[in-house]
N, C-alpha and C positions, 0 to 999 in steps of 0.2 A: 751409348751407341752413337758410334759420328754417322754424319747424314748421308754420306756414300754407302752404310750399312744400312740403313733406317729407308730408306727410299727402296730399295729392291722388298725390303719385308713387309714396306704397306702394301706394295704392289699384288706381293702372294696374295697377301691376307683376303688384300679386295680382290681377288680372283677367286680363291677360297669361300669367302662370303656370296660373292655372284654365283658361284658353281650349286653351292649350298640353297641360296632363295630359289635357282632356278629348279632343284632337283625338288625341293617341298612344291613350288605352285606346281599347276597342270597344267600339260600341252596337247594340241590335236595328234592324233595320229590317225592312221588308217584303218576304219572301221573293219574292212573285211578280213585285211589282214592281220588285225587283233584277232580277230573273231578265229578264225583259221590259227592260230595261234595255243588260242586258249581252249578250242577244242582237241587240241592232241594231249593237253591235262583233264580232258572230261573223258575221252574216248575210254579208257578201263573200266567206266563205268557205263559206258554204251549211250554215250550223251554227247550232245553236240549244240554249238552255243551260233544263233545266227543274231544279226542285228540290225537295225536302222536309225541314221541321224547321226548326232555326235558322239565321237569314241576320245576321253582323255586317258593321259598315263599321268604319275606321278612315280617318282623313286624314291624319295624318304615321308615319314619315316620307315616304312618297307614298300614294297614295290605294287603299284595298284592301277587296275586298269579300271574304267566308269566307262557304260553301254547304257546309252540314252534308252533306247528299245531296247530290249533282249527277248532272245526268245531261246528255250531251251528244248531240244525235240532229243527224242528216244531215236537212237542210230545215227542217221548221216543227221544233217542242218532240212533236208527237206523233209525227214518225219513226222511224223505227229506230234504236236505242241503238249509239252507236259507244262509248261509255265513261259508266258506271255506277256509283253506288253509294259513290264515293271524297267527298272531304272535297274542298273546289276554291278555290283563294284566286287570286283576278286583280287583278293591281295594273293602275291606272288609269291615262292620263295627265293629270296638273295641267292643265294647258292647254289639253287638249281636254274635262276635267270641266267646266272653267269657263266654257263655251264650251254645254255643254249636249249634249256628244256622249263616245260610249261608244268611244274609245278604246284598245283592250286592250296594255300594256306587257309583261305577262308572267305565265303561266298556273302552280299547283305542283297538281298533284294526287296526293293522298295514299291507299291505299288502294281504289283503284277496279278493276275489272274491263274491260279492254279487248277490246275486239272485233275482231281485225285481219286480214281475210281483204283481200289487195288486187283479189283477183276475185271482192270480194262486190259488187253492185249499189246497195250503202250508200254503198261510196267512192267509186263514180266522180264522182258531182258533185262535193264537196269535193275534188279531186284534179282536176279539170278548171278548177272555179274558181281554186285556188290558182297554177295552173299560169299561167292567163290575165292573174291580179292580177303574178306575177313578170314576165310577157312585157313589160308594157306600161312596165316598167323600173323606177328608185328609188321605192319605196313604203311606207308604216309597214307596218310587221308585227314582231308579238310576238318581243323582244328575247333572253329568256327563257324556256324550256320544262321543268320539272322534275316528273318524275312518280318517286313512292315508293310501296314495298309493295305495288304495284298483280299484277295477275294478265289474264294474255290470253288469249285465246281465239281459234283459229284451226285452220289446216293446221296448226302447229307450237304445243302450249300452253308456256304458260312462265308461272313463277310467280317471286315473290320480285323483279320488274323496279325497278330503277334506274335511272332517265336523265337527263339533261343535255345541256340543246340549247341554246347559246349562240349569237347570231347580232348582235352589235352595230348600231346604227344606221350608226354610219361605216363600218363591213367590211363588204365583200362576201362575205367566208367563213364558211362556216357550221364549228362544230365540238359535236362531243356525245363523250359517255361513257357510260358506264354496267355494270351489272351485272346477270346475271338466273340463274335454272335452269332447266334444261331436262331434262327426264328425268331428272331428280333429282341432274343434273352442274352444278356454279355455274360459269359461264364469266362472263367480262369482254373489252372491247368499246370501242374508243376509236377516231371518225375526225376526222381534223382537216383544212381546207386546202378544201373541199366550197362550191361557189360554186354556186348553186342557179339563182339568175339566169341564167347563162351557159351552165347547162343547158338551162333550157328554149327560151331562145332559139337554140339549136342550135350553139350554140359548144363550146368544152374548159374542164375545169377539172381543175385537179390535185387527187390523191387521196393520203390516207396514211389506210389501213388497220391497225388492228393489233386481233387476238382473243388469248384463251387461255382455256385449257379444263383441266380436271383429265386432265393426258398428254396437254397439247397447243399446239401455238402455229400463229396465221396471222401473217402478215406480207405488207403489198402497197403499192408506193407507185409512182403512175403519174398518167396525164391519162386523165379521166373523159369520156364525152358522152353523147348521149341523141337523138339524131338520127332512128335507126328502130331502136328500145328499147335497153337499157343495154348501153354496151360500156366495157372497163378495158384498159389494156394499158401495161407498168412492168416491174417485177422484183419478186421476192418471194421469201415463203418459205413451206413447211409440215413443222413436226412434228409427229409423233404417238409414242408409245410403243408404242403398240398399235393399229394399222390396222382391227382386224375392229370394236375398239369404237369409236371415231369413228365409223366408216362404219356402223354401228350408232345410234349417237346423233344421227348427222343425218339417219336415217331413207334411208338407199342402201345399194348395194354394187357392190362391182366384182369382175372373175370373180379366183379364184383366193385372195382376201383372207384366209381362212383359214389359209395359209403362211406369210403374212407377222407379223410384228410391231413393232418397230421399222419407222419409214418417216420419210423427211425429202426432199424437197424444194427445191431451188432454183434460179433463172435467170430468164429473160425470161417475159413470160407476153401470153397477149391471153382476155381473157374476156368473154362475148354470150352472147344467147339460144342462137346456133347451139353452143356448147361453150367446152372450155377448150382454147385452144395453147398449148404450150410448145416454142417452137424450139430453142432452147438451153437445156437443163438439167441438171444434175448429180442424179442421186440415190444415195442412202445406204439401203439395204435389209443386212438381216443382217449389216453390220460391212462390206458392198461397197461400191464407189464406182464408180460410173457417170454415162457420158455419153451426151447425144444429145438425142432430139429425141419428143416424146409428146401425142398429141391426145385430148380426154376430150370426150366428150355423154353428157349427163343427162338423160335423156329421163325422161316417165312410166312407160313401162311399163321401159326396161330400159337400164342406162348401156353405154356404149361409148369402150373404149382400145384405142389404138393408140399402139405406140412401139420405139422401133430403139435400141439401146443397146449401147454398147459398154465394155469395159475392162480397164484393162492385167492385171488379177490379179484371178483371182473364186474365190471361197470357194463350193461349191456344198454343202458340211457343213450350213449352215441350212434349205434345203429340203430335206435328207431328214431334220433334225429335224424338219420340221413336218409331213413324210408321217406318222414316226412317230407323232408328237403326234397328229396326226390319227386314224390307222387302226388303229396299233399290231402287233405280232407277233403269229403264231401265240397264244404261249405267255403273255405278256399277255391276250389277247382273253379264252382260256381263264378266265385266274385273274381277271378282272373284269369277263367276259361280251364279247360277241362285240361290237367296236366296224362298226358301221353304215360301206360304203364308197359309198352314194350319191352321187351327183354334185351332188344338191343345193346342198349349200351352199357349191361351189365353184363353180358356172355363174350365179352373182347376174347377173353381164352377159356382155357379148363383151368379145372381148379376141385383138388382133392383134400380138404380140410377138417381133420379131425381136432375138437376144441374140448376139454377139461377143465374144471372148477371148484377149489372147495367153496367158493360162498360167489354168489353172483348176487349183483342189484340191479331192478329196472324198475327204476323210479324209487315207489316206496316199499315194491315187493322185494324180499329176501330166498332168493335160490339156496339152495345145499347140492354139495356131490352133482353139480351139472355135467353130462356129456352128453354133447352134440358133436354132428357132422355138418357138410355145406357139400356138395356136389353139383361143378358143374360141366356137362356134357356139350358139347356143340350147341345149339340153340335153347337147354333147357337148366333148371337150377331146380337142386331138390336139397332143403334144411330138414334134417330128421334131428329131433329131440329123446335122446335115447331114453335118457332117465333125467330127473330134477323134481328134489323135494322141495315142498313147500307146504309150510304150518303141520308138520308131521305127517304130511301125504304126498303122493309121487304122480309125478307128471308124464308123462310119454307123447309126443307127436311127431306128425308129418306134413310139410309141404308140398307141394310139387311142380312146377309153373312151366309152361311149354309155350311153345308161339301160336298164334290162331288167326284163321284168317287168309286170306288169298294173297294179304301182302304183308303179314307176319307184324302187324300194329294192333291186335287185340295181342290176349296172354289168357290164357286157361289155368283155372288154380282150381286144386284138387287138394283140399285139406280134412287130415284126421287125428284124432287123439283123444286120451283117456285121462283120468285123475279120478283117484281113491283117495280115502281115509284121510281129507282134507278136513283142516278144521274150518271154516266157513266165517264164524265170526271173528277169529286172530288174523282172517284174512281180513276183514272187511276193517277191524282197527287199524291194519299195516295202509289200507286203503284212505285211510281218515273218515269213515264211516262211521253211522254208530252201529253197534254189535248187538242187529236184533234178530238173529237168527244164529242158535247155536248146532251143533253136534257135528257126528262123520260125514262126511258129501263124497259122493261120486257118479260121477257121471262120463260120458263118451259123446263123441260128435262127431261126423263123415257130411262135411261139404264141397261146392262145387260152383263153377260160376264160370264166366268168360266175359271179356268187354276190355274197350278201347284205354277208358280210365279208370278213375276209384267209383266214381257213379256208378257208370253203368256196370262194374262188378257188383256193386252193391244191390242194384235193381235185377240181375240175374242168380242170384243166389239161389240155390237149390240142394236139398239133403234132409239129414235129422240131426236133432240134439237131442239129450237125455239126462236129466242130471236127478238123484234121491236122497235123502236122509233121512238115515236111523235113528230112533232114539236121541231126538233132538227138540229144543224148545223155541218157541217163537219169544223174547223181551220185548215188552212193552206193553205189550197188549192182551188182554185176556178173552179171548172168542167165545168161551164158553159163557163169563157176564154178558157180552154184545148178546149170544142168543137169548139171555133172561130180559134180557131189557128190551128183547122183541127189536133187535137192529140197534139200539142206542147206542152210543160210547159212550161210559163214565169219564166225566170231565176232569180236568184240572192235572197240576202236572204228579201229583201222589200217584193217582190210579195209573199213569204212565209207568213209570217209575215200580210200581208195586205187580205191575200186568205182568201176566206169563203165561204161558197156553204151551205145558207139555205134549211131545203128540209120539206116536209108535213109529210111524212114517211119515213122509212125507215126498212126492215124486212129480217131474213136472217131463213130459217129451212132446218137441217141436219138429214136424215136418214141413219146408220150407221149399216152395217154389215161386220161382220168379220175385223174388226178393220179400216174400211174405211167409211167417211165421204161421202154421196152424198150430194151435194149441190141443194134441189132442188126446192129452189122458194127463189133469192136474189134479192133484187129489191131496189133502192131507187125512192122518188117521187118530184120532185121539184116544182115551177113554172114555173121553164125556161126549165126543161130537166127531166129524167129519167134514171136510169141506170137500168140494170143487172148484175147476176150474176150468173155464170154455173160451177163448179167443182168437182173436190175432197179433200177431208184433210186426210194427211195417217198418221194415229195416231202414229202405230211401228216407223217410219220411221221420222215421226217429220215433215212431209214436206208438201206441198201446192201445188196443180195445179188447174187453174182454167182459165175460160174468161170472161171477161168486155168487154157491151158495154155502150155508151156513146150516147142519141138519144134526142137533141134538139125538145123542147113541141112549139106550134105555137099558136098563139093566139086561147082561149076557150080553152086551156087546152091539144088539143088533138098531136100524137103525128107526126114530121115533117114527110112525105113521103118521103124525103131520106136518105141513111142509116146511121147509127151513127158509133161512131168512137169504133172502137176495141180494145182490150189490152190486149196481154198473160200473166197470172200472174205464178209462179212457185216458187218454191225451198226449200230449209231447213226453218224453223219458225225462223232461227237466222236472213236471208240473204236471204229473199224475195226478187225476179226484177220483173221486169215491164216494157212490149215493144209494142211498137205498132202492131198489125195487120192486113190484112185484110181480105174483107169477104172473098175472092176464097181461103187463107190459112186454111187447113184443120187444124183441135184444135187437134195436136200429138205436144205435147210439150215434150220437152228434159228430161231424166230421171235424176231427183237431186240425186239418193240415197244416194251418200254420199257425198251429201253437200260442195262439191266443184267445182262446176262448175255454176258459177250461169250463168242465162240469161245476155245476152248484149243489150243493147237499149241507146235509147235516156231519154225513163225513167226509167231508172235504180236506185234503190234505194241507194242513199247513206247512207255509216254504220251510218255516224256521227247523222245524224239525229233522229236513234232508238226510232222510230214508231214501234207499236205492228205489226206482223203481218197481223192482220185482217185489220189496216190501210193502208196498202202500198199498198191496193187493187185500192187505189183511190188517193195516195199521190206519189209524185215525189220519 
């Protein structure tokens, strides 16, 4: 190329290239009349964009306007603020710039404060129009939607908001992302598959859901619509690690949630304004696995479940870890103050629970064919225990707990229930006992109490118990030697070992007020003898006082004319003794209350042997 050629074509070129740097960097222009500009591409949607400070434009790579302030109000620019304060860059489109029309491709707002209440009277227009602009089928609308570091404001505040709203020209799917915090929890948020179109025109559109939370995940993937307001219904999932804080951080509860921890979720689901169903679902509570079927509303003032579950093997070990966690022992309360048994924070909602078992554990007991209920009413919770075997005998009871008190911090507990045809000593192995008391057992009990904590329930207890045995034998010990030997026990561990004292009955019932046991018909019935039984059981206190006698039977049954043999029982439930007495000693037996002082005798119970209580009435 000669240089007469060469010289005009650098000159483009550098015209070219100048024209090109200048159209990429950014220049000021005029804020308002940006702003007026780019509200006649908002106005469809009934939005209006005002601003303050500096306004840049740029032309490549597409056409972009930057709004130091922004502010976005619902109708004219003097409306009410839907979003404030942030940084706002809207790309343009080419073709419709060039054309002399505002366009909007895609909006990034940086820092701004959102306003998002959907039953505020700000959205319905913009929500009414958008809805109108999709109905009437394919129509531009902003491609792209990315809002950063921004902050909301509403029912629910959240700060730190991240999002991503992608919605192509050719797809009709909508999909976002994003990230936020809430109550000081960072959760993340991603739906994809979201046809927006074919909602409002009253059709389906498929849904993929996914959250996760710090000790948490959702999972839901189904067909969405919008017909007569939002309904979902798919399969899913929910974890938590810890039930009371979720339901905490999304600002709800449901009744009982403070026993729980662990909780997971999964099966069919249908979700509306009316609530959530799950027909088919599996769940995972305390290391269980369970099936059936569960229905949830979430009302304003108070949620409501209901659910029927059943399963092959249930661990009931975790609910009485979280009684204790909850309320704690006696002897706990003491050394860290008296824990609170309120019903409070267990009655958050109702809650209609029917539970099924073929084999349960608590602890080292063995259930069969459990079914229970859980019912909870407005301020009150009632466990009924329909049926449950255990060691070839059946269980039945009932709880019942109400608030008490003028400012609803005591709780009233009304409990009752029966057990037959119990084997007593396959109990007491399951128990790691030793098995010194055999045959059928049955008995019933109707108690009652009121108080602030586990103490003072315990100190007002009031009612009866009754428990008997047929045709059953006492191991270990032979009653009828002790009466030849005029009160002795034969020593050593043979005669242990070799001891047995068959008897025809045997029956004990306790009438109990204010947290003290009267003992007032204990009897056993042998062939060869009979005993008694007269005391007290002080429940606060843990301890035992009572008197045995001992009265060889004479032939026909009846009983000998002179008198039997005596025996003071006493002390803490750990460290029951046993002494002989007799009749001119008046029954003032020593005060145990704290359990260090026990009785001294001849029958003295030794530790090693760790007989229940109720045995060492009658054993060495």
């Amino acid at each position: 190329m000669t240089p007469r050629r060469l010289l005009p074509a650098l000159g483009l070129g550098s015209l070219a290239a100048a024209g090109l740097v200048a159209a990429c960097n950014p220049w000021p222009v005029g804020t308002a009349t940006a702003a007026r500009f780019v509200s006649r591409g908002l106005a469809p949607y009934g939005l209006a964009l005002g601003a303050e400070g500096r306004t840049e434009m740029s032309l490549l790579p597409l056409p972009h306007l930057r709004f130091s302030r922004a502010r976005i109000a619902a109708g004219g620019s003097a409306g009410p603020a839907l979003a404030e304060g942030g940084r706002l860059t809207i790309e343009l489109s080419l073709l419709a710039l060039l054309s002399g029309q505002a366009e909007i491709g895609a909006l990034a707002l940086d820092g701004a404060t959102i306003h998002l209440d959907p039953a505020d009277p700000r959205w319905t227009e913009p929500f009414r129009l958008l809805g109108a602009r999709l109905a009437q089928g394919p129509a531009s609308h902003p491609r792209r939607l990315a809002i950063s570091r921004a902050r909301v404001e509403g029912p629910v505040s959240a700060s730190d908001l991240d999002l991503v709203v992608s919605w192509p020209v050719w797809s009709a799917s909508l999909d976002c992302a994003g990230s936020l915090t809430v109550r000081d929890v960072p959760a993340r948020f991603a739906l994809a598959g979201l046809r927006p179109a074919a909602l409002v025109a009253g059709g389906e559109s498929p849904v993929t859901l996914n959250a996760s939370w710090d000790g948490g995940s959702l999972a839901a993937e189904g067909t969405g619509t919008w017909r007569d307001g939002p309904h979902l219904s798919g399969s899913g999932s929910f974890e938590t690690a810890s039930l009371p804080r979720t339901l905490a951080w999304v600002g709800t509860d449901v009744a009982l949630a403070p026993f729980l921890d662990s909780f997971t979720l999964d099966g069919t689901f249908e979700a509306s304004r009316a609530g959530l169903m799950l027909p088919d679902v599996r769940v995972s509570v305390g290391g269980n696995a369970l099936e059936g079927a569960v229905s949830a509303s979430f009302g304003e003032a108070r949620s409501a479940v209901q659910a029927t579950l059943a399963a092959d093997s249930l661990n009931l070990g975790p609910l009485l870890a979280g009684f204790v966690r909850l309320f704690g022992l006696p002897e706990d309360s003491e050394a860290a103050g008296p824990r609170s048994v309120a019903l409070k924070p267990l009655t958050g909602g109702d809650l209609d629970l029917r539970l099924s078992a073929a084999t349960s554990r608590l602890g080292p007991v063995l259930l069969q064919d459990l079914a229970a209920s859980v019912l909870v009413r407005g301020d009150t919770v009632e466990a009924s225990l329909s049926r449950a075997g255990l060691q070839g005998g059946t269980l039945k009871g009932r709880v019942a707990l109400a608030p008490a008190g003028a400012d609803g911090a005591e709780t009233e507990v009304k409990a009752q229930g029966s057990f037959d045809r119990l084997d007593l000593g396959a109990l007491l192995i399951d128990l790691g006992q030793y098995r010194w008391v055999l045959g059928g057992t049955q008995g019933q009990f109707a108690l009652e109490s009121v108080g602030r904590d586990v103490a003072s329930l315990t100190e007002h207890v009031s009612g009866r118990a009754t428990v008997a045995i047929d045709d059953g034998a006492i191991a270990g010990l032979d009653l009828a030697d002790v009466i030849q030997r005029n009160g002795a026990v034969a020593q050593g561990a043979l005669a242990r070992r070799n001891g047995r004292t068959a008897f025809e009955r045997a029956a004990l019932s306790l009438r109990f007020s204010d947290g003290v046991g009267e003992i007032g018909e204990g009897f056993l019935r042998s062939a060869a003898l009979t005993a008694s039984l007269r005391g007290q059981v002080f429940l606060a206190e843990r301890r035992f006082r009572a008197r045995a006698e001992l009265t060889p039977r004479v032939a026909g049954g009846a009983e000998a004319p002179r008198a039997g043999n005596l025996f003071e029982i006493a002390g803490p439930w750990g460290a029951v003794t046993v002494r002989p007495a007799s009749h001119d000693e008046p029954s003032a037996l020593p005060d145990h209350r704290d359990g260090r002082t026990p009785l001294q005798g001849p029958l003295r119970q030794p530790a090693s042997v760790g007989l229940p209580p109720a045995a060492r009435a009658y054993a060495p």
